[in-house]
DSSP file (Angstrom, degrees, kcal/mol; ACC not computed):
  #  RESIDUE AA STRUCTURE BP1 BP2  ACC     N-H-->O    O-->H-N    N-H-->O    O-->H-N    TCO  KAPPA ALPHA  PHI   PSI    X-CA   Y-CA   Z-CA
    1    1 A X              0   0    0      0, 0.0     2,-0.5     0, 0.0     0, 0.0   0.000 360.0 360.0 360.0 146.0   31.1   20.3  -39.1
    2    2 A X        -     0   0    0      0, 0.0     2,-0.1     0, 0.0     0, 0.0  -0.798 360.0-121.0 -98.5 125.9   28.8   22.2  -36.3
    3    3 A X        -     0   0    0     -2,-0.5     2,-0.4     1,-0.1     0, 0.0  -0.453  23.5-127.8 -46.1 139.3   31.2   23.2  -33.0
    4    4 A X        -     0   0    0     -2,-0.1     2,-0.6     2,-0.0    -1,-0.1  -0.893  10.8-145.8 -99.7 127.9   30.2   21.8  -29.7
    5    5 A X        -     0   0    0     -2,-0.4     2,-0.4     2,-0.0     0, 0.0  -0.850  15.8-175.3-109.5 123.7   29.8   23.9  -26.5
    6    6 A X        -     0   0    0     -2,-0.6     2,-0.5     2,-0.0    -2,-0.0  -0.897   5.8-161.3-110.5 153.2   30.7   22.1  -23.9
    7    7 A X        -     0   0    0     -2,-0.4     2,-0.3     2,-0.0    -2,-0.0  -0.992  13.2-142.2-136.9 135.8   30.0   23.9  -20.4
    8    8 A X        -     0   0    0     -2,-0.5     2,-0.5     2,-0.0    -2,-0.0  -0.601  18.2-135.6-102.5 158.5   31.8   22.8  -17.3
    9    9 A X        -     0   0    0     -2,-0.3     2,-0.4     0, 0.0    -2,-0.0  -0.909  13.6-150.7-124.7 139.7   29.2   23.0  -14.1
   10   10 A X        -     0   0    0     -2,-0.5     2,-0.1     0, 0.0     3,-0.0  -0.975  18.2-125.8-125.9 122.7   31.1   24.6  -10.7
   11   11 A X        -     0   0    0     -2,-0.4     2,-0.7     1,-0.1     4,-0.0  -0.277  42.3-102.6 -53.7 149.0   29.4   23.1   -7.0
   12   12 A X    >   -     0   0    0      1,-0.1     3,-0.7    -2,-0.1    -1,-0.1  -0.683  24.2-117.3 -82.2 138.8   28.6   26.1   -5.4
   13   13 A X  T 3  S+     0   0    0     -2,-0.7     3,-0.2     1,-0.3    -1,-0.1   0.590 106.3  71.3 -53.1 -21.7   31.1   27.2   -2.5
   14   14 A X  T >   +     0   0    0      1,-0.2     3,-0.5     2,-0.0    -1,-0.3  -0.167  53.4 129.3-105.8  53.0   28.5   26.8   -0.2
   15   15 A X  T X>  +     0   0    0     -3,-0.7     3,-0.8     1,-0.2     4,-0.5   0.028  32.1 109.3 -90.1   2.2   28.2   23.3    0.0
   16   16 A X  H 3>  +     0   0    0      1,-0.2     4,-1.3     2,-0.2    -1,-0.2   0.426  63.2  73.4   7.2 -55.3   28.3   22.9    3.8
   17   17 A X  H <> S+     0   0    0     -3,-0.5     4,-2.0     2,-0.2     5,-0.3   0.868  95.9  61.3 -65.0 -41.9   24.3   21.8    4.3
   18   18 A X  H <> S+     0   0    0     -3,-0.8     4,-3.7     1,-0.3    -1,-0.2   0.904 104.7  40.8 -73.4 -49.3   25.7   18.4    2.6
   19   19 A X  H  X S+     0   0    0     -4,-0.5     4,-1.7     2,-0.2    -1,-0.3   0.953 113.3  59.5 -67.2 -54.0   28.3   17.5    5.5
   20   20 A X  H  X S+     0   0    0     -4,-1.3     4,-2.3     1,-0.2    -2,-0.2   0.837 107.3  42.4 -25.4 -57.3   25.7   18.6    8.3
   21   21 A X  H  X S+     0   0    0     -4,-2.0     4,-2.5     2,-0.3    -1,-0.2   0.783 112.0  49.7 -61.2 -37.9   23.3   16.4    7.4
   22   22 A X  H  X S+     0   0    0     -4,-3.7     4,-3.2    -5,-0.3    -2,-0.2   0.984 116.4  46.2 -62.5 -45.2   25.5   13.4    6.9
   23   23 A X  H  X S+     0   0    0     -4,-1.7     4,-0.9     2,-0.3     5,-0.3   0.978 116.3  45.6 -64.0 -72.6   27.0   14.2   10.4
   24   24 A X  H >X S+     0   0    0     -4,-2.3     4,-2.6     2,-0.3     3,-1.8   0.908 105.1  58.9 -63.0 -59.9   23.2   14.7   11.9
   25   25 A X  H >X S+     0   0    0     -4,-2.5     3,-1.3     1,-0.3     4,-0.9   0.878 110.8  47.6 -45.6 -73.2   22.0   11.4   10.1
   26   26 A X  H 3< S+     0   0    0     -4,-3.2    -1,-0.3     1,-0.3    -2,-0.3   0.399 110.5  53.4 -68.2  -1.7   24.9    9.7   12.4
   27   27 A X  H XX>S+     0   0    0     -3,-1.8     4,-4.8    -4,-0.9     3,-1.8   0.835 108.9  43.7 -15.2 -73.3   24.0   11.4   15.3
   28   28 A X  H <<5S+     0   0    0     -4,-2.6     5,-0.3    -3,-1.3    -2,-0.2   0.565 114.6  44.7 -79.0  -5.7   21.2   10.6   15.3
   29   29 A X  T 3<5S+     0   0    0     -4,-0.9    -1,-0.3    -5,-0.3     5,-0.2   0.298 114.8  56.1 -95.4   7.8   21.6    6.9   14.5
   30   30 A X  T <45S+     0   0    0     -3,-1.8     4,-0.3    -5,-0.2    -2,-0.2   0.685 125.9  13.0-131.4 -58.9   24.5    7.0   17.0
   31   31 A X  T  <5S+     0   0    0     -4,-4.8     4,-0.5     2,-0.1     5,-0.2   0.611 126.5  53.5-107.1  -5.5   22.4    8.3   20.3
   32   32 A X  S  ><S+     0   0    0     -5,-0.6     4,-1.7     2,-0.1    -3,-0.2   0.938 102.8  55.1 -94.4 -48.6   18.7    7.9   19.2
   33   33 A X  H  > S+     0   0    0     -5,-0.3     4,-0.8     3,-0.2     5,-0.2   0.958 102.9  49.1 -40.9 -73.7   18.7    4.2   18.1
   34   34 A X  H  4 S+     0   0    0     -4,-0.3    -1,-0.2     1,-0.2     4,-0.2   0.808 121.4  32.9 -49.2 -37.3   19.8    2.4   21.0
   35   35 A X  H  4 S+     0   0    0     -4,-0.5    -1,-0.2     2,-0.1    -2,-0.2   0.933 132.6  23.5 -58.4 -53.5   17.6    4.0   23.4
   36   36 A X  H >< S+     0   0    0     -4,-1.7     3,-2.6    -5,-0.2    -3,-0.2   0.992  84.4 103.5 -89.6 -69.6   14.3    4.7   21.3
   37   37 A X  T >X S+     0   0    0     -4,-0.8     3,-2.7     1,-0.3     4,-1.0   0.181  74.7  64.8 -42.9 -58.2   14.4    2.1   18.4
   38   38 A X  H 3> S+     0   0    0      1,-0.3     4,-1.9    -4,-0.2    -1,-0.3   0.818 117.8  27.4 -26.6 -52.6   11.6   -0.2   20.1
   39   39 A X  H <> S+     0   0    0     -3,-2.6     4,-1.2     2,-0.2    -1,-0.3   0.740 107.7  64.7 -88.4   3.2    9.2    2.6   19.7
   40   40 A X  H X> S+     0   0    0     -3,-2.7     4,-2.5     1,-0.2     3,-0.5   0.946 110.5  46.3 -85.1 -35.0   10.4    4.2   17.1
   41   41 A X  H >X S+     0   0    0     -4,-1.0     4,-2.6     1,-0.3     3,-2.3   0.976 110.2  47.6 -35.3 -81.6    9.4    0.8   15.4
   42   42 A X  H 3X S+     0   0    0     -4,-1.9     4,-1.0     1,-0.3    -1,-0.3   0.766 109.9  57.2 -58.5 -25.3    6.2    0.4   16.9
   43   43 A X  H <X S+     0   0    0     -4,-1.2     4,-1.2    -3,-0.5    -1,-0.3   0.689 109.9  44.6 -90.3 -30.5    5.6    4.2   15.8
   44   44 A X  H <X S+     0   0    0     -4,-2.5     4,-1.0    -3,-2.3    -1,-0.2   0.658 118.1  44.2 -98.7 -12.9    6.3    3.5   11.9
   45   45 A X  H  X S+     0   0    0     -4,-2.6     4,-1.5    -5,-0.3    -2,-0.2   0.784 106.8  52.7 -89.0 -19.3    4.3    0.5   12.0
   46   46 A X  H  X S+     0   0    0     -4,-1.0     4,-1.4    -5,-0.5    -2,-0.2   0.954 117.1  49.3 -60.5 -56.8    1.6    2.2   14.0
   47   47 A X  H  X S+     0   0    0     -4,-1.2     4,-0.5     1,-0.3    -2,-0.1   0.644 110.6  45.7  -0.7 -64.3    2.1    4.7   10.6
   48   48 A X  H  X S+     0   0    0     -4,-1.0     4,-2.8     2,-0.2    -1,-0.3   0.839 108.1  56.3 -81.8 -35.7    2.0    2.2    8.2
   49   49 A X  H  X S+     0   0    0     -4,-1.5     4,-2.3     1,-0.3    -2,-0.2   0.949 103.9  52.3 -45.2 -65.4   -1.2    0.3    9.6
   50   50 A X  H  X S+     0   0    0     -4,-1.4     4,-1.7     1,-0.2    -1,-0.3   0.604 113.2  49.0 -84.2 -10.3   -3.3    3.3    9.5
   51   51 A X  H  X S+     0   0    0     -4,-0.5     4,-1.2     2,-0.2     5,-0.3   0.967 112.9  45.5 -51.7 -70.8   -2.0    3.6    5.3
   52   52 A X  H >X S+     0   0    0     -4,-2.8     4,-6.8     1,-0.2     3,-1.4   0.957 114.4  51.5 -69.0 -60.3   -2.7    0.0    4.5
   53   53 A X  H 3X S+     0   0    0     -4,-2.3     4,-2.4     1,-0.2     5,-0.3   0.908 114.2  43.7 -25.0 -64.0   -6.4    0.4    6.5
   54   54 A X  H 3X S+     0   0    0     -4,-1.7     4,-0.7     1,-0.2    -1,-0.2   0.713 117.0  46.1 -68.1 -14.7   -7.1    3.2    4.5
   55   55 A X  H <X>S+     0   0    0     -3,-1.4     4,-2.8    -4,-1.2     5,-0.5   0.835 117.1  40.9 -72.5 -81.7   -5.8    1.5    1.5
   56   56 A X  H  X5S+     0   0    0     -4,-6.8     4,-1.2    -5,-0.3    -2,-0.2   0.829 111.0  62.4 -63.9 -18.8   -7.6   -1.8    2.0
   57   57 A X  H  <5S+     0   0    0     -4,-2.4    -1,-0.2     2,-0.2    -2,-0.2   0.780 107.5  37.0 -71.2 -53.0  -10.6    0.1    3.0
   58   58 A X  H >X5S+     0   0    0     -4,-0.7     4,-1.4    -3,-0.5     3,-0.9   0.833 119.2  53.3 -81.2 -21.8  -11.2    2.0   -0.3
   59   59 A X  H 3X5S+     0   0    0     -4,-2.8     4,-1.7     1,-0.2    -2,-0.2   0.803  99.5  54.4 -64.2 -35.5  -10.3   -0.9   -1.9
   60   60 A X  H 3<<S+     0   0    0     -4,-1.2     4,-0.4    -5,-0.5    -1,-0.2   0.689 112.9  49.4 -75.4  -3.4  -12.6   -3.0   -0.2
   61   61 A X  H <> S+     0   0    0     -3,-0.9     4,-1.2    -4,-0.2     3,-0.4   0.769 109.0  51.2-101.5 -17.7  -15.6   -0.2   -1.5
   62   62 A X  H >X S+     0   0    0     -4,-1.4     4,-2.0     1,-0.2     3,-1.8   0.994 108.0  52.8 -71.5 -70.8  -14.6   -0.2   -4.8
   63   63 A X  H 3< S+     0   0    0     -4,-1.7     4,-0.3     1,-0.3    29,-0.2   0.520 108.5  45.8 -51.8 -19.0  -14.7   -3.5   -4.9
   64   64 A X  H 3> S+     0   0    0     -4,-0.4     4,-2.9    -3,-0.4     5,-0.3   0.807 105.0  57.9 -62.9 -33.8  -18.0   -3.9   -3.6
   65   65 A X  H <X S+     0   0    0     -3,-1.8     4,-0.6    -4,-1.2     5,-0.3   0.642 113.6  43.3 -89.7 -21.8  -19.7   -1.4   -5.7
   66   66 A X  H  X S+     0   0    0     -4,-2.0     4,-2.0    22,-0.2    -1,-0.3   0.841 118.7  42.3 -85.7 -25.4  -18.3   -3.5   -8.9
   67   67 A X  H  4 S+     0   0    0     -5,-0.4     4,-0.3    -4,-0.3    -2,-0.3   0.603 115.0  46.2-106.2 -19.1  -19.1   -6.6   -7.7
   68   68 A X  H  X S+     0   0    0     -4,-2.9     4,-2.0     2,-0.1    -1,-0.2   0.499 115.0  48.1-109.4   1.5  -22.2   -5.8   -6.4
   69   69 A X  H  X S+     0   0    0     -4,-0.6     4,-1.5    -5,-0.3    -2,-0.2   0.850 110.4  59.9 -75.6 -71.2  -23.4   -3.6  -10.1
   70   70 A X  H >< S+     0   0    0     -4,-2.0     3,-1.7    -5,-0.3    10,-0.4   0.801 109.2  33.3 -34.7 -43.5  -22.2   -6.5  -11.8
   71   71 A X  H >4 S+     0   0    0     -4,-0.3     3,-2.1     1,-0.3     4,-0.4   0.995 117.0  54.4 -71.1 -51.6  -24.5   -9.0  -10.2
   72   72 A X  H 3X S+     0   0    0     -4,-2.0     4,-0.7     1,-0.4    -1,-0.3   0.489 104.6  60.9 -67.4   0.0  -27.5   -6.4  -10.0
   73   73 A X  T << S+     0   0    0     -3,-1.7    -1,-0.4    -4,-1.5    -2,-0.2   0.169  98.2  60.5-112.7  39.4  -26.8   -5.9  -13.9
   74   74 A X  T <4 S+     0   0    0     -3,-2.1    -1,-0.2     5,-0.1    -2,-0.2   0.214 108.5  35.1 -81.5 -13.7  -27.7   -9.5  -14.2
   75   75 A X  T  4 S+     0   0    0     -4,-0.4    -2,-0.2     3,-0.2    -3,-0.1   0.642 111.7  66.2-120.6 -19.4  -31.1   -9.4  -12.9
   76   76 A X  S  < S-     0   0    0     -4,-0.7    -3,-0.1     2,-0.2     3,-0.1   0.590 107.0-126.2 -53.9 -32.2  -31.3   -5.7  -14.8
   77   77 A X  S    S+     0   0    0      1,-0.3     2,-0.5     0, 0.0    -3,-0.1   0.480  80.3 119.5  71.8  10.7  -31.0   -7.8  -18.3
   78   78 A X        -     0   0    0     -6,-0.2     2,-0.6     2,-0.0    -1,-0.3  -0.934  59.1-150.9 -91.3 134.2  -27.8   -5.1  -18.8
   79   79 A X        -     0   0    0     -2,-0.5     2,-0.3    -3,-0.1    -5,-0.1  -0.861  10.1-159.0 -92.4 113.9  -24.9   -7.4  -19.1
   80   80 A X        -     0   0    0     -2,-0.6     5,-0.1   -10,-0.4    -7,-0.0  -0.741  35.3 -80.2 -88.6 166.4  -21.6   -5.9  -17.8
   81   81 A X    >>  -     0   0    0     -2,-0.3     3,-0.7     1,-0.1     4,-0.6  -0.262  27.9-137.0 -60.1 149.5  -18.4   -7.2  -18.7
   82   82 A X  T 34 S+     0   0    0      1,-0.2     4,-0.4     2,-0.2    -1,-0.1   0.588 104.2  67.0 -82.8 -14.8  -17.3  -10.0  -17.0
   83   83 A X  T 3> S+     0   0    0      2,-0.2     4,-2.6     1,-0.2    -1,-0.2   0.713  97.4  65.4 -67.2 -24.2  -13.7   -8.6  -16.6
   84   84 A X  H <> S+     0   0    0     -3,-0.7     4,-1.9     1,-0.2    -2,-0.2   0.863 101.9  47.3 -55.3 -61.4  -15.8   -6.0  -14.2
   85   85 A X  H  < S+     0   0    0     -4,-0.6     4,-0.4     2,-0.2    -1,-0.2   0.496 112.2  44.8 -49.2 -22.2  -16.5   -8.7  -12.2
   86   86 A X  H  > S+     0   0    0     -4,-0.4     4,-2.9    -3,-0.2    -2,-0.2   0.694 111.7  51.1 143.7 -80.4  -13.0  -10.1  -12.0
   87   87 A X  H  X S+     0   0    0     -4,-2.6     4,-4.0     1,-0.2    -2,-0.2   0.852 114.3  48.6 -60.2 -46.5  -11.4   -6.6  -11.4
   88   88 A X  H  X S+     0   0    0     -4,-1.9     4,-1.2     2,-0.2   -21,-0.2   0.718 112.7  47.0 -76.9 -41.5  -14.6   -6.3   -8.0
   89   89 A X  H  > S+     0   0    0     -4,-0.4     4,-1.1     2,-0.2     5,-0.2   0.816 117.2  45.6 -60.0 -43.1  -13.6  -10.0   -6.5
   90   90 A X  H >X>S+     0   0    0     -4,-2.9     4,-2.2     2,-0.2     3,-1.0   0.977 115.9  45.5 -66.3 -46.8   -9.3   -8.7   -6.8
   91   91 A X  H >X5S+     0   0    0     -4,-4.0     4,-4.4     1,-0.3     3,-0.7   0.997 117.7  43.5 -72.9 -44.8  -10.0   -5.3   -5.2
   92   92 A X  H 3<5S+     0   0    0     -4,-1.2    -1,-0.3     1,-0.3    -2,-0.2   0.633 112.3  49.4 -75.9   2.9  -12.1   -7.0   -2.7
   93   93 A X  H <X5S+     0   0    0     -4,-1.1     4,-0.6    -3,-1.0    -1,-0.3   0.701 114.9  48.8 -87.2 -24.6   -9.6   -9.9   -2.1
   94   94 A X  H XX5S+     0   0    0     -4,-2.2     4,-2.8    -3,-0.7     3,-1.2   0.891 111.2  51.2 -77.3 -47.2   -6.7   -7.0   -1.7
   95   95 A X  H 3X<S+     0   0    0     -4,-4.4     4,-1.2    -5,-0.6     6,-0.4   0.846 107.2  47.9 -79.8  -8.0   -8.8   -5.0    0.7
   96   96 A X  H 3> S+     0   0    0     -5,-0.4     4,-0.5    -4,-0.2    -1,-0.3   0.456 113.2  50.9-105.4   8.8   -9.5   -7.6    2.9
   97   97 A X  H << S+     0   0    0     -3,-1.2    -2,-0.2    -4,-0.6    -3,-0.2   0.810 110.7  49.2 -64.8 -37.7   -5.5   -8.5    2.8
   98   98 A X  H  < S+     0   0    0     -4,-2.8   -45,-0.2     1,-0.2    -2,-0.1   0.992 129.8  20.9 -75.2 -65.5   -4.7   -4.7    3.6
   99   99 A X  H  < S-     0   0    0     -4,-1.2    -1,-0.2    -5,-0.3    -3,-0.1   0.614  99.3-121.3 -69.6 -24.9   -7.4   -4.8    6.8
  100  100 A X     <  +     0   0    0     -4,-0.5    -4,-0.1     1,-0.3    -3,-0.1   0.369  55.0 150.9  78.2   4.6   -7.8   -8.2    7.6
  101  101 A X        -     0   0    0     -6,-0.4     2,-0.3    11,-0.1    -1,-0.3  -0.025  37.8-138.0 -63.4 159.4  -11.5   -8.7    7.1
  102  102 A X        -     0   0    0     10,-0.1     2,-0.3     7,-0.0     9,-0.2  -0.954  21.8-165.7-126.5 143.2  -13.1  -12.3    5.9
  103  103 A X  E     -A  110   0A   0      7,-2.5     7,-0.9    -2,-0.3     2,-0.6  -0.914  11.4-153.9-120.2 148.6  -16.1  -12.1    3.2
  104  104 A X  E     +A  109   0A   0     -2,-0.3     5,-0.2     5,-0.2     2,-0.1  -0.993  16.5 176.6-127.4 132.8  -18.2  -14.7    2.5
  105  105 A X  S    S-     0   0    0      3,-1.7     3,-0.2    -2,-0.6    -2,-0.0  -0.421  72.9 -26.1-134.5  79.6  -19.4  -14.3   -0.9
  106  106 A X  S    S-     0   0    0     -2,-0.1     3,-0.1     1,-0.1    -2,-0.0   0.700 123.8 -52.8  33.8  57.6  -21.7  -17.3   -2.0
  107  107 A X  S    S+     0   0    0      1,-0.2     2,-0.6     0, 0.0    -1,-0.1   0.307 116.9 111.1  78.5   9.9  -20.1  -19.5    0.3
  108  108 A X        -     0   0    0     -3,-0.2    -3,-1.7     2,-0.0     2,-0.3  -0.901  61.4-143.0-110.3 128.5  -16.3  -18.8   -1.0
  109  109 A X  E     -A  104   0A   0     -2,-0.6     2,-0.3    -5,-0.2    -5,-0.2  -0.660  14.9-162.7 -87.8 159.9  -14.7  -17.0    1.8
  110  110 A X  E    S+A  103   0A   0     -7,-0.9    -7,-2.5    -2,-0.3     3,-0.1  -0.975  72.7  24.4-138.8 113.6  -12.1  -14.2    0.7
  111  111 A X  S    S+     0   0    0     -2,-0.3     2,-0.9    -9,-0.2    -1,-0.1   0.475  79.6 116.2 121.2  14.9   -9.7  -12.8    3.0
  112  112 A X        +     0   0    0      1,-0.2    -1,-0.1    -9,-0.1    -3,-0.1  -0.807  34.0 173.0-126.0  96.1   -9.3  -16.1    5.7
  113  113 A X        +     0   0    0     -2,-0.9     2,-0.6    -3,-0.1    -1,-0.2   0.941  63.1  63.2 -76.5 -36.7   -5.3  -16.9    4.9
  114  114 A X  S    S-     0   0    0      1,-0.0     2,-0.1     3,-0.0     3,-0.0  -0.657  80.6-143.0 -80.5 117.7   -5.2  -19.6    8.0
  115  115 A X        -     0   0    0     -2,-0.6     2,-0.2     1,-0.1    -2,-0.0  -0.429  29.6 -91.0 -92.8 179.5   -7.5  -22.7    7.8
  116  116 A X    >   -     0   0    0      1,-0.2     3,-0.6    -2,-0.1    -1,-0.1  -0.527  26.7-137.4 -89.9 158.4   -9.1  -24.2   10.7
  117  117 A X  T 3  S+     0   0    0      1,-0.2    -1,-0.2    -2,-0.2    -2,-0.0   0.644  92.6  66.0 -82.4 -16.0   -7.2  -26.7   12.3
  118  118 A X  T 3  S+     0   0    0      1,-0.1     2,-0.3     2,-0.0    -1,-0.2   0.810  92.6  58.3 -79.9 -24.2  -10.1  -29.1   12.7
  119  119 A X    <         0   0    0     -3,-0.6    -1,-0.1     1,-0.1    -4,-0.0  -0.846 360.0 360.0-123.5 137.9  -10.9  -30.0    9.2
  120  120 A X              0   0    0     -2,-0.3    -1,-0.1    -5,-0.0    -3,-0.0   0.343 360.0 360.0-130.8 360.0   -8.1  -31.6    6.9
């Protein structure tokens, strides 16, 4: 039968940083919030915008660039796969969520989540 080493693990003595930081997170939740939080808000969604833009943005080239090689390899007489196509209509319905852009792409718009109020 093989002996087991077991090894016991010691925190280090200087363990200090841990209690500072908890103490500074409530600080700062304590005096910072109540004042600031309106912008701080507006400042992490301001944050997040320019993410999702850049986001929907590359998505929204990708997706052209399949979606418009797929068609052009229809009149080319190379056939790509049709899952190519597919994948080039999702990235461009995802990049016009992230930005908010409307496509019209043989008359089916992509990207317009609200319909018009006139037509039922």
């Amino acid at each position: 039968m093989k002996k087991e080493k077991y090894y016991l693990l010691k925190p280090e003595k200087n363990s200090k940083w841990v209690a500072y930081t908890f103490i500074g997170i409530i600080i700062f939740i304590v005096i910072y919030f109540p004042f600031f939080a309106v912008n701080l808000r507006y400042q992490v969604g301001a944050g997040f915008s320019k993410i999702f833009d850049t986001i929907g943005w590359i998505c929204l080239t990708v997706g052209s660039g399949l979606t418009i090689a797929c068609l052009l390899s229809i009149f080319t007489g190379r056939i790509l796969r049709f899952k190519y196509f597919i994948a080039g209509i999702t990235l461009l319905w995802v990049g016009c969520w992230c930005t908010g852009n409307v496509l019209n792409i043989f008359g089916i718009t992509i990207g317009n989540e609200t319909s018009n109020p006139g037509y039922h």
